[in-house]
PDB file of N, CA, C and O in Angstrom:
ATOM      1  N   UNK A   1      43.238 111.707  35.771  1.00  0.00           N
ATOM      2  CA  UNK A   1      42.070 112.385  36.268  1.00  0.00           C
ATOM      3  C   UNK A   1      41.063 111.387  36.836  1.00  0.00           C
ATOM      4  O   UNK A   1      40.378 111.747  37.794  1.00  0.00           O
ATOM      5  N   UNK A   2      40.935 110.327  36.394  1.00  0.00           N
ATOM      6  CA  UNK A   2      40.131 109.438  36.567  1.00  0.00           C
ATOM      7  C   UNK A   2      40.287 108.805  38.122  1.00  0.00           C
ATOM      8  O   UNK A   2      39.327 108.534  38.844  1.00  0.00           O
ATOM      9  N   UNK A   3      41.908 108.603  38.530  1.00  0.00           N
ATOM     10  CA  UNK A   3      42.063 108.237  39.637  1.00  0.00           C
ATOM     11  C   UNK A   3      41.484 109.286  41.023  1.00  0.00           C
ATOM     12  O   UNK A   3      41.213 108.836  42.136  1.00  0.00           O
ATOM     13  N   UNK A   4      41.387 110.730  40.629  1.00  0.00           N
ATOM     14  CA  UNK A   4      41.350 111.322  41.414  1.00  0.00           C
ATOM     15  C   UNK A   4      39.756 111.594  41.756  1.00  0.00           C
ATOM     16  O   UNK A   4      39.361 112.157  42.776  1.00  0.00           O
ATOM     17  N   UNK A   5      39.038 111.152  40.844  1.00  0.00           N
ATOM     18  CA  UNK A   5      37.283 110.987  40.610  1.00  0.00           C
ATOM     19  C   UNK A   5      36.935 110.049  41.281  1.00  0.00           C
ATOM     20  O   UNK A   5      35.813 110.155  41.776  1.00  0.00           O
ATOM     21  N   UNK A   6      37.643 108.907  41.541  1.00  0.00           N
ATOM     22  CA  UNK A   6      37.586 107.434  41.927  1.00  0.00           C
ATOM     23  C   UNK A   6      38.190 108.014  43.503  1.00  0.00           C
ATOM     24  O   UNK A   6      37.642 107.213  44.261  1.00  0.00           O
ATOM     25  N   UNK A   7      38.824 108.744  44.187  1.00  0.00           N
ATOM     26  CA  UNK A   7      39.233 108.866  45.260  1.00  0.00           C
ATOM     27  C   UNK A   7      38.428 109.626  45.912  1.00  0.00           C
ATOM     28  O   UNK A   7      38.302 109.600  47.136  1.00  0.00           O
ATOM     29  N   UNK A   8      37.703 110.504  44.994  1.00  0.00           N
ATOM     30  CA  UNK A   8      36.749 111.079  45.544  1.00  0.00           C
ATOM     31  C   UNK A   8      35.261 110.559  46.084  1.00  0.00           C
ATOM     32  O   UNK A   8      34.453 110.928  46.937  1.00  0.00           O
ATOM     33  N   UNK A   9      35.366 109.446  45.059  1.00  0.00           N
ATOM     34  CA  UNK A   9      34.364 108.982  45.458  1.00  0.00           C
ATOM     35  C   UNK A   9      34.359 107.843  46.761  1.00  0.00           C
ATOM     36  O   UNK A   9      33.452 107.474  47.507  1.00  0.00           O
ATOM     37  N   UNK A  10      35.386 107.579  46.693  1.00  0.00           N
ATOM     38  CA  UNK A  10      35.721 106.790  47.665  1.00  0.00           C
ATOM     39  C   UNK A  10      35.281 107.476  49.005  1.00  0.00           C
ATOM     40  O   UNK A  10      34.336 107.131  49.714  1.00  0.00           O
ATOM     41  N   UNK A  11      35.929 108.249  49.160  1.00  0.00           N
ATOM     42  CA  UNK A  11      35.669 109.007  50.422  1.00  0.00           C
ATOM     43  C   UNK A  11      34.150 109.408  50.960  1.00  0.00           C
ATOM     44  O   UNK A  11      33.768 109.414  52.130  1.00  0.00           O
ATOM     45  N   UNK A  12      33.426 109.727  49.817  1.00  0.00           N
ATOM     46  CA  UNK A  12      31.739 110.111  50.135  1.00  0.00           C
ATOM     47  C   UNK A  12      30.990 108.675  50.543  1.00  0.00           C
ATOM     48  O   UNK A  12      30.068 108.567  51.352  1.00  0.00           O
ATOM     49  N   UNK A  13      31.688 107.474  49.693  1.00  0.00           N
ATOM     50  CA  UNK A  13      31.266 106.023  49.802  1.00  0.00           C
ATOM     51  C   UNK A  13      31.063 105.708  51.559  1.00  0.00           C
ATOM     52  O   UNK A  13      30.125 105.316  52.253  1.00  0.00           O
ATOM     53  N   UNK A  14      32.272 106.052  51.778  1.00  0.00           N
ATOM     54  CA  UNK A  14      32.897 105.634  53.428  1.00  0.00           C
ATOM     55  C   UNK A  14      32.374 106.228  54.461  1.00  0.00           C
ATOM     56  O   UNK A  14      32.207 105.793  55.601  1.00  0.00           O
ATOM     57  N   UNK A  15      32.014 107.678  53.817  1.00  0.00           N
ATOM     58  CA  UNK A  15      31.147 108.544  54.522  1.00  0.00           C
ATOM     59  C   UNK A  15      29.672 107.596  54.941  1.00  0.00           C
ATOM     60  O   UNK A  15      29.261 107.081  55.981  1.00  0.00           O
ATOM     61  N   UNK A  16      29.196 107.689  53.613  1.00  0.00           N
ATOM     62  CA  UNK A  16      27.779 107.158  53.693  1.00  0.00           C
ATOM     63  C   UNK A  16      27.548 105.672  54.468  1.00  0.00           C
ATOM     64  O   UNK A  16      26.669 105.356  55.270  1.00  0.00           O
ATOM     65  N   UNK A  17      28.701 104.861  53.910  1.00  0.00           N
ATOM     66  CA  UNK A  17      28.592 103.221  55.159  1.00  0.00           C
ATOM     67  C   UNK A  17      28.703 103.365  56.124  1.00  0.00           C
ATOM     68  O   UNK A  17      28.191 102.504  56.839  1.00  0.00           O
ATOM     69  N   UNK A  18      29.233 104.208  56.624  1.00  0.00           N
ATOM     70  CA  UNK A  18      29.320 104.611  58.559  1.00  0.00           C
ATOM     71  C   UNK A  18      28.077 104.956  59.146  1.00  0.00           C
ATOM     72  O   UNK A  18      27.535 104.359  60.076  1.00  0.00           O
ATOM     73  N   UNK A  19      27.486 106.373  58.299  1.00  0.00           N
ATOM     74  CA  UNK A  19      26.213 106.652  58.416  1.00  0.00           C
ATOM     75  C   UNK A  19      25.007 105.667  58.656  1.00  0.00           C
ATOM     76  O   UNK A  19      24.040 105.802  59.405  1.00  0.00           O
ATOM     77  N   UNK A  20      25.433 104.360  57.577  1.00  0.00           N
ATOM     78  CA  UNK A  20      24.440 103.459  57.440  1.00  0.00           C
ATOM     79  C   UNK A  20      24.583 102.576  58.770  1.00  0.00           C
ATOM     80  O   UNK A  20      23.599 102.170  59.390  1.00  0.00           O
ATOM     81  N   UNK A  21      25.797 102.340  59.114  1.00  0.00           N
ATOM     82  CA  UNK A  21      26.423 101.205  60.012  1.00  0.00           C
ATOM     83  C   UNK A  21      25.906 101.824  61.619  1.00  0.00           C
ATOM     84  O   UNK A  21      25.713 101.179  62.649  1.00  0.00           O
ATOM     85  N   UNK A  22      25.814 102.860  61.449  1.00  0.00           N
ATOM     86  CA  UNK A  22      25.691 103.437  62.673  1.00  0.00           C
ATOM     87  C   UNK A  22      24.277 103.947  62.751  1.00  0.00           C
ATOM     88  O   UNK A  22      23.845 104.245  63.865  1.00  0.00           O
ATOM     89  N   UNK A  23      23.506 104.081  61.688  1.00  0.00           N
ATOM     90  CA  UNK A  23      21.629 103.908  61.878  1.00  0.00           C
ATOM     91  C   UNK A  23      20.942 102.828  62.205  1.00  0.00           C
ATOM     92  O   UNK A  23      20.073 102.596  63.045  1.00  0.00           O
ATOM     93  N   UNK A  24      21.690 101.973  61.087  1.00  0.00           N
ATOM     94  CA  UNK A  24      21.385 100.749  61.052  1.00  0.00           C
ATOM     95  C   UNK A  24      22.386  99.172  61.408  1.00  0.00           C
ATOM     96  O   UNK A  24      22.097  98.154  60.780  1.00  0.00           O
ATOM     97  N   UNK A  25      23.154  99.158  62.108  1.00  0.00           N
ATOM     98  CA  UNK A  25      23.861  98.280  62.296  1.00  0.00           C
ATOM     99  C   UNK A  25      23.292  96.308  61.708  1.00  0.00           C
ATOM    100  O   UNK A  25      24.080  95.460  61.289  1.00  0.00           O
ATOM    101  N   UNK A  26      21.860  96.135  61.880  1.00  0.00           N
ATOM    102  CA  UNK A  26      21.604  94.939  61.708  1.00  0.00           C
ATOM    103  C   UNK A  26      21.664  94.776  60.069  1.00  0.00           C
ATOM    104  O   UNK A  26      21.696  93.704  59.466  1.00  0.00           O
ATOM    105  N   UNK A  27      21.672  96.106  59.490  1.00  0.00           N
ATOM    106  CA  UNK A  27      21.815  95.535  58.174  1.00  0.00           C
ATOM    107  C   UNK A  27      23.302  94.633  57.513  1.00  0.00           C
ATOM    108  O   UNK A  27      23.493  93.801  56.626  1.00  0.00           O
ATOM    109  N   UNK A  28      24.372  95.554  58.796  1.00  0.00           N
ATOM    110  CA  UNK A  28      25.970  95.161  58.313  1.00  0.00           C
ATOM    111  C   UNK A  28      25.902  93.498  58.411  1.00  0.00           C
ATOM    112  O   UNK A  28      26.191  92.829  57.418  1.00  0.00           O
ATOM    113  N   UNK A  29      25.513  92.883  59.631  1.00  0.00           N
ATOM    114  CA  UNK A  29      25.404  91.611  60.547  1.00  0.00           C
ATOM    115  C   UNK A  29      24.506  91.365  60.720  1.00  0.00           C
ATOM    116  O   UNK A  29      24.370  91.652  61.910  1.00  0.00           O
ATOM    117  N   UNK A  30      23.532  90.942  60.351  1.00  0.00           N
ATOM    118  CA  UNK A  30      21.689  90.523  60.675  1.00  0.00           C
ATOM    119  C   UNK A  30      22.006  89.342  62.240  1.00  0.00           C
ATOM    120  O   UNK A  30      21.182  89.233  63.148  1.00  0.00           O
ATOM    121  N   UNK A  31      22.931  88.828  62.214  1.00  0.00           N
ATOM    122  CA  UNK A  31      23.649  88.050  62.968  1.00  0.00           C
ATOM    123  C   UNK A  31      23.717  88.739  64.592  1.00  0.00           C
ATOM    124  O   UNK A  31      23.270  88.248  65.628  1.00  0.00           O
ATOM    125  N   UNK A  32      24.227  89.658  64.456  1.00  0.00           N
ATOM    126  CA  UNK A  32      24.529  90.462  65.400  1.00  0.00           C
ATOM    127  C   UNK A  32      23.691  90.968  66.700  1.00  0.00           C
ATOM    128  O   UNK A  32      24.079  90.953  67.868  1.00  0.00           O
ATOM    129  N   UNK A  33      22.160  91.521  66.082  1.00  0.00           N
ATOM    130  CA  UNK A  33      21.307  91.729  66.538  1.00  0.00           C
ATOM    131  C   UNK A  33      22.007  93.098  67.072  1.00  0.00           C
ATOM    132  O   UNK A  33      22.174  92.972  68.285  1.00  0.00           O
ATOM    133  N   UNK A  34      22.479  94.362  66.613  1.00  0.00           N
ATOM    134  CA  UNK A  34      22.820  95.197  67.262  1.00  0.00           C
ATOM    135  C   UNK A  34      21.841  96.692  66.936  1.00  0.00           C
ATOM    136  O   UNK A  34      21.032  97.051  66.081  1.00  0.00           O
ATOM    137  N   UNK A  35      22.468  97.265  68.164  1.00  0.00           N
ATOM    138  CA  UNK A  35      20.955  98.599  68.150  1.00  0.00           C
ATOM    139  C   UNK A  35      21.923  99.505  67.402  1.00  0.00           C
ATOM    140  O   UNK A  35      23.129  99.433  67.164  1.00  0.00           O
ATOM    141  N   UNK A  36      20.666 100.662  67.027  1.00  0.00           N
ATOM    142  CA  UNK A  36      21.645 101.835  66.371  1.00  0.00           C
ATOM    143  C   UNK A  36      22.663 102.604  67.490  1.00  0.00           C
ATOM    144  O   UNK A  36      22.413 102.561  68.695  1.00  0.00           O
ATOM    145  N   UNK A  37      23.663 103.206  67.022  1.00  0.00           N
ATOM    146  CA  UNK A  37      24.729 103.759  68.039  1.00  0.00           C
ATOM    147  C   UNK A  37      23.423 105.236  68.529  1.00  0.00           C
ATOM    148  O   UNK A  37      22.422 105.655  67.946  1.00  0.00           O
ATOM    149  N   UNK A  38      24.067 105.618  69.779  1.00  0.00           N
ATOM    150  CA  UNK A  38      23.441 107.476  69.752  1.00  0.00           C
ATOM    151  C   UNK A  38      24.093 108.003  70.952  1.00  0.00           C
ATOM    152  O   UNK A  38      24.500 107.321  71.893  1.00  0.00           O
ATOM    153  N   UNK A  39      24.153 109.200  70.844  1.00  0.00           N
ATOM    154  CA  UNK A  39      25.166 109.881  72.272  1.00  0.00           C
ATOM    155  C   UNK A  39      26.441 109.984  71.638  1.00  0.00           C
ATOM    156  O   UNK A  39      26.403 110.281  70.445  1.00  0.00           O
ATOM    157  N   UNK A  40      27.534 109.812  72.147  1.00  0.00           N
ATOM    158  CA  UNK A  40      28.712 109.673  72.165  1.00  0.00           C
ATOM    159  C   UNK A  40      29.478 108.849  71.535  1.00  0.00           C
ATOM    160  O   UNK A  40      30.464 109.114  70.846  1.00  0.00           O
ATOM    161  N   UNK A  41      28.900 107.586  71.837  1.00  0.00           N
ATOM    162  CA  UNK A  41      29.239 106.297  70.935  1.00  0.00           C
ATOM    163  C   UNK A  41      29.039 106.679  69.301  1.00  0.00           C
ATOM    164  O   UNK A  41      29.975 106.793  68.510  1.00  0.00           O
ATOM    165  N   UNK A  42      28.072 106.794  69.081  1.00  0.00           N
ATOM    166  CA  UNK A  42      27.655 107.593  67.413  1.00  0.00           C
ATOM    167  C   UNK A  42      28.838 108.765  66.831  1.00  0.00           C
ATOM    168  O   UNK A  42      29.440 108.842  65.760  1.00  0.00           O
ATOM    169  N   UNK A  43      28.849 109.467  67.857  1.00  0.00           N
ATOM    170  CA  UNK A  43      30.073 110.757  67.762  1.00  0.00           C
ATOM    171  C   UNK A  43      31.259 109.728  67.428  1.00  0.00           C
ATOM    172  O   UNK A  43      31.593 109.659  66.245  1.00  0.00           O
ATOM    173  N   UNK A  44      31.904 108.949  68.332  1.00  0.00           N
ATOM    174  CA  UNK A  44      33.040 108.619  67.906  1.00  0.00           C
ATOM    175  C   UNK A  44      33.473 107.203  67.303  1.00  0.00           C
ATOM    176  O   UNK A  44      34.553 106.685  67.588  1.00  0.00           O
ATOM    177  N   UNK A  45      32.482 106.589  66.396  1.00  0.00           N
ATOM    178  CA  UNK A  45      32.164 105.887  65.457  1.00  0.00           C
ATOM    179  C   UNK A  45      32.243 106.619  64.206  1.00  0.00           C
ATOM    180  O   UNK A  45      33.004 106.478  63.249  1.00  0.00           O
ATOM    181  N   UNK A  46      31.071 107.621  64.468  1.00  0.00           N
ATOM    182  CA  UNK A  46      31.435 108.879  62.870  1.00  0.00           C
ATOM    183  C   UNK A  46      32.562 109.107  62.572  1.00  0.00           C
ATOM    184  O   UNK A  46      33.063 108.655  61.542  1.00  0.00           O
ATOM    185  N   UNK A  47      33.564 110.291  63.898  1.00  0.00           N
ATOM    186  CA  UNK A  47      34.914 110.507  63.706  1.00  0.00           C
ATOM    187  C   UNK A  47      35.499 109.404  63.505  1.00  0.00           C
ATOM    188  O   UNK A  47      36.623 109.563  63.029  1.00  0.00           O
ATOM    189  N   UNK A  48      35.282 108.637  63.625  1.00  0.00           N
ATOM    190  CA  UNK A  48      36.633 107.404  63.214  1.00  0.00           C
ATOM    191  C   UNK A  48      37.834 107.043  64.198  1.00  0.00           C
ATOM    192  O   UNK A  48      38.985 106.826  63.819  1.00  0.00           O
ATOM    193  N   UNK A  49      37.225 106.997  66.021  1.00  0.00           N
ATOM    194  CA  UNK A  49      37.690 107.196  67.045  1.00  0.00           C
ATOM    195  C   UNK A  49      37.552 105.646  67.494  1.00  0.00           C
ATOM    196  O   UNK A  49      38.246 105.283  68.444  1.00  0.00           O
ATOM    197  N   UNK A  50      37.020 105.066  67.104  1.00  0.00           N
ATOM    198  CA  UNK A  50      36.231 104.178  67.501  1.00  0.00           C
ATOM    199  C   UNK A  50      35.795 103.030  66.415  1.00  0.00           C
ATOM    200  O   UNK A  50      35.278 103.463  65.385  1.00  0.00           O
ATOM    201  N   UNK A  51      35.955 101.552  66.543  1.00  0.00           N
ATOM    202  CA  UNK A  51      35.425 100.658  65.490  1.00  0.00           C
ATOM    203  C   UNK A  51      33.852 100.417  65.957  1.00  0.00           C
ATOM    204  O   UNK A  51      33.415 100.464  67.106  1.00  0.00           O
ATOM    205  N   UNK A  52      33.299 100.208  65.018  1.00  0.00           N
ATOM    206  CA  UNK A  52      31.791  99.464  65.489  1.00  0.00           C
ATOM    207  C   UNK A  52      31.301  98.772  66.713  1.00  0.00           C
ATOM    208  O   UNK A  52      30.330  99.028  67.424  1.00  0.00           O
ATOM    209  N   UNK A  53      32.045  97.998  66.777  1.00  0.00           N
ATOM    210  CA  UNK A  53      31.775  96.663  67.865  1.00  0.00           C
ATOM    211  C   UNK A  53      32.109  97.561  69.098  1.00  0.00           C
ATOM    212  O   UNK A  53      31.212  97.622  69.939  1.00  0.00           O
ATOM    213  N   UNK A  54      33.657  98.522  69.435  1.00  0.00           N
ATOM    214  CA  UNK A  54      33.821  99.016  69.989  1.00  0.00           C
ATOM    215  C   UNK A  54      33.457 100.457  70.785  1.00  0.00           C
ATOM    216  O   UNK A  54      33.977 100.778  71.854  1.00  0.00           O
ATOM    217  N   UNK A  55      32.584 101.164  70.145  1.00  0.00           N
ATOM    218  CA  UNK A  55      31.746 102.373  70.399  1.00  0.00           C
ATOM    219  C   UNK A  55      31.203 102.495  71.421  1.00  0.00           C
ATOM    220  O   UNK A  55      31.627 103.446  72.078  1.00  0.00           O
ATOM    221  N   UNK A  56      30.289 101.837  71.941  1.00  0.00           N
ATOM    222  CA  UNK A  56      29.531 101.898  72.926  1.00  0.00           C
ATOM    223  C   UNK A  56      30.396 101.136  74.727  1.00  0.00           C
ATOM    224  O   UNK A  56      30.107 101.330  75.908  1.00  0.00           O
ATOM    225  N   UNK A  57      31.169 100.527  74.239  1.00  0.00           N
ATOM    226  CA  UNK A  57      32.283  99.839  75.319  1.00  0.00           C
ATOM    227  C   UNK A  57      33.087 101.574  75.828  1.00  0.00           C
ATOM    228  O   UNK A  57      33.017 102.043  76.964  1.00  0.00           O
ATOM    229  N   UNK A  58      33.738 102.182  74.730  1.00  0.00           N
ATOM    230  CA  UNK A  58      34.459 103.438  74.788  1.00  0.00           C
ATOM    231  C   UNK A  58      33.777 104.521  75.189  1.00  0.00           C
ATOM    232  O   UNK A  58      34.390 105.400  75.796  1.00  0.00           O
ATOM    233  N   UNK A  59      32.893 104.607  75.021  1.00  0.00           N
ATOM    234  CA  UNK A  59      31.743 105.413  75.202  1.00  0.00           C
ATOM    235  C   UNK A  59      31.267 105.741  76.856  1.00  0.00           C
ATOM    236  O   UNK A  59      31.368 106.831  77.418  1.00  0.00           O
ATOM    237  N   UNK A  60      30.712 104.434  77.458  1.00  0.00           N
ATOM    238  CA  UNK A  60      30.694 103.782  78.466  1.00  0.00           C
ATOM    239  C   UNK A  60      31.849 104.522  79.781  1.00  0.00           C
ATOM    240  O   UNK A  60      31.706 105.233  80.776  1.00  0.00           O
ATOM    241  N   UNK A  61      33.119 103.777  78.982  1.00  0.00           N
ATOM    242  CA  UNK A  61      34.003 104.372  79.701  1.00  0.00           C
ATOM    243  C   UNK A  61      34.494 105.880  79.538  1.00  0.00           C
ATOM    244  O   UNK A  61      34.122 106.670  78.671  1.00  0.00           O
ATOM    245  N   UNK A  62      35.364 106.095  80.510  1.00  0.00           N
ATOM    246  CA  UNK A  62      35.757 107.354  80.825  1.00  0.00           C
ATOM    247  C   UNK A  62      36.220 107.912  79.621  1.00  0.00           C
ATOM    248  O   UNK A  62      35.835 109.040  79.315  1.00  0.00           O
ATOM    249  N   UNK A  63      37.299 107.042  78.600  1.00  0.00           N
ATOM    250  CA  UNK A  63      37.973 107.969  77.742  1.00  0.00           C
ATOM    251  C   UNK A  63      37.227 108.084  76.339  1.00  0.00           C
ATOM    252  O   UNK A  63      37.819 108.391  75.305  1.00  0.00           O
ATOM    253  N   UNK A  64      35.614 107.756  76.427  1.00  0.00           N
ATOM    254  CA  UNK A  64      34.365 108.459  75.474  1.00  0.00           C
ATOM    255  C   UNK A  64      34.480 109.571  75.587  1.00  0.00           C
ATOM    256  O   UNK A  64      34.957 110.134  74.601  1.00  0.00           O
ATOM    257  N   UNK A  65      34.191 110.281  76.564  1.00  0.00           N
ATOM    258  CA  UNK A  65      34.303 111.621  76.799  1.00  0.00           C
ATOM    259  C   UNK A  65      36.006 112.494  76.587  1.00  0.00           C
ATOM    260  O   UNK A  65      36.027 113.709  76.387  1.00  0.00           O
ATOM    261  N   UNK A  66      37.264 111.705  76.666  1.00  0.00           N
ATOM    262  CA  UNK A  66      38.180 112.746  76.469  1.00  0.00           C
ATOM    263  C   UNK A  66      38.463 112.528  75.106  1.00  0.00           C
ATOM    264  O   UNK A  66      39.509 113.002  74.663  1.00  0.00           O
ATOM    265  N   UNK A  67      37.658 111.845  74.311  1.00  0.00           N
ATOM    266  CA  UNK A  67      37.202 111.682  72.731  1.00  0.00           C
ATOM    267  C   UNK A  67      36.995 112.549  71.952  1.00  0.00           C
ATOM    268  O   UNK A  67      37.402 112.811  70.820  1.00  0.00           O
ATOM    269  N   UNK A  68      35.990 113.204  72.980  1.00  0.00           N
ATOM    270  CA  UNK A  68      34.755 114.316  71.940  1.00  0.00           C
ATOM    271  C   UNK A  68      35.381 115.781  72.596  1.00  0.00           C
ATOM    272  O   UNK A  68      36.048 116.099  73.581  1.00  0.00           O
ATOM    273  N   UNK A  69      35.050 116.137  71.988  1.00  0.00           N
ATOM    274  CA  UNK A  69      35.201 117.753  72.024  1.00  0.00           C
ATOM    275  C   UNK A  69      34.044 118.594  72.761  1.00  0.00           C
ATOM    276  O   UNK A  69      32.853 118.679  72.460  1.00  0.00           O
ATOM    277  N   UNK A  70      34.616 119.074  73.612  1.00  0.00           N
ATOM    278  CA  UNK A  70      33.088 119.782  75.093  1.00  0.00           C
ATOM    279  C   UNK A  70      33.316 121.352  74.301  1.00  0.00           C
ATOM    280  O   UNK A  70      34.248 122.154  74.254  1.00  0.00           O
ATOM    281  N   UNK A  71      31.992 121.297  73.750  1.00  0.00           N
ATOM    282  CA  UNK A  71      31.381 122.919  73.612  1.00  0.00           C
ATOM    283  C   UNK A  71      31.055 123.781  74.999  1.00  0.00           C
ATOM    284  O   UNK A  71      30.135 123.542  75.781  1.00  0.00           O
ATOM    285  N   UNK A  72      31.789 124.571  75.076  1.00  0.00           N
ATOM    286  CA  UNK A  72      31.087 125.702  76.210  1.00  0.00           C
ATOM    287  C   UNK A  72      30.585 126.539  75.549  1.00  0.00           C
ATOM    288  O   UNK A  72      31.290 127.130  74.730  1.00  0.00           O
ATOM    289  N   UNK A  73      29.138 126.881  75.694  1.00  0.00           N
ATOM    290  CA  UNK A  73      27.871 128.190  75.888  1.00  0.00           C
ATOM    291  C   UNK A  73      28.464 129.790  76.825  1.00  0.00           C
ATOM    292  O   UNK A  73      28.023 129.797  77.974  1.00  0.00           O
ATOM    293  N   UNK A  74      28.925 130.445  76.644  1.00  0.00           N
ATOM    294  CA  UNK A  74      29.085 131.885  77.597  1.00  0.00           C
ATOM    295  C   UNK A  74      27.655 132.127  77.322  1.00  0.00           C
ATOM    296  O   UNK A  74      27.070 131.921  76.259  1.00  0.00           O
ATOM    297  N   UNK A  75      27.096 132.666  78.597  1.00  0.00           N
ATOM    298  CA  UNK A  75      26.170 133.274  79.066  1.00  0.00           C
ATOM    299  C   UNK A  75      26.299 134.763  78.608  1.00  0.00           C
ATOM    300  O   UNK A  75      27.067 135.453  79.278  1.00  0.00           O
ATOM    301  N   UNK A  76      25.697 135.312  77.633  1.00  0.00           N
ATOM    302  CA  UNK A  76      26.065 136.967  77.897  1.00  0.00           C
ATOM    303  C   UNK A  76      25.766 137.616  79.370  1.00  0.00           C
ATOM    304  O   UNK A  76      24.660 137.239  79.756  1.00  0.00           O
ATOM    305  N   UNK A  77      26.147 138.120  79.920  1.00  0.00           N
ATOM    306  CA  UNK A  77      25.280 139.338  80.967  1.00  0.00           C
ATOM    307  C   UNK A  77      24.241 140.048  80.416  1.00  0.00           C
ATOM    308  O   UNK A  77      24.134 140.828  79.469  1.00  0.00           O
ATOM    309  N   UNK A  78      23.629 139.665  81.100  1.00  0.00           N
ATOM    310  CA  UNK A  78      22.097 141.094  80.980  1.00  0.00           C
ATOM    311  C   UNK A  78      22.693 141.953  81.456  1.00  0.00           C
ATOM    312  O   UNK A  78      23.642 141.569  82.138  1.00  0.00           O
ATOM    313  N   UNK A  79      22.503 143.343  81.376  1.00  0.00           N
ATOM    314  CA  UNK A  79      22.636 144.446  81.516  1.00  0.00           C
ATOM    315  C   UNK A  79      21.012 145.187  81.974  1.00  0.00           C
ATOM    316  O   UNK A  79      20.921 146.397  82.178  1.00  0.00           O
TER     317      UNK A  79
END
């Protein structure tokens, strides 16, 4: 049981360092001097599409976008 408490937690852990890595990047590397991710790059850093360093390079390019998932809005008709 214990292992499966420990796996769980694992997972919320990994959750939360991405979160952090991707608000705050200078905390990972003070070295680095890097900005927080946002847009797209952030999207596929979260999903796990994407490494850190690499986000904003992917992003940039064309296949950022066949990354993410495009929401379409339908318009109802007025009547």
């Amino acid at each position: 049981m214990a292992t499966v408490l420990q796996e769980i937690n694992k997972i919320f852990q990994s959750q939360k360092d991405r979160l952090r890595n991707a608000d705050e990047p200078h905390m990972m590397r003070p070295k680095n001097k890097r900005k927080p991710l946002k847009g797209v790059a952030r999207l596929l850093y979260l999903e796990g599409k994407a490494k850190l360093s690499k986000a904003e390079a992917v992003a940039n390019s064309g296949l950022g976008l066949a990354f993410t998932k495009v929401t379409m809005q339908l318009e109802k008709k007025k009547e």
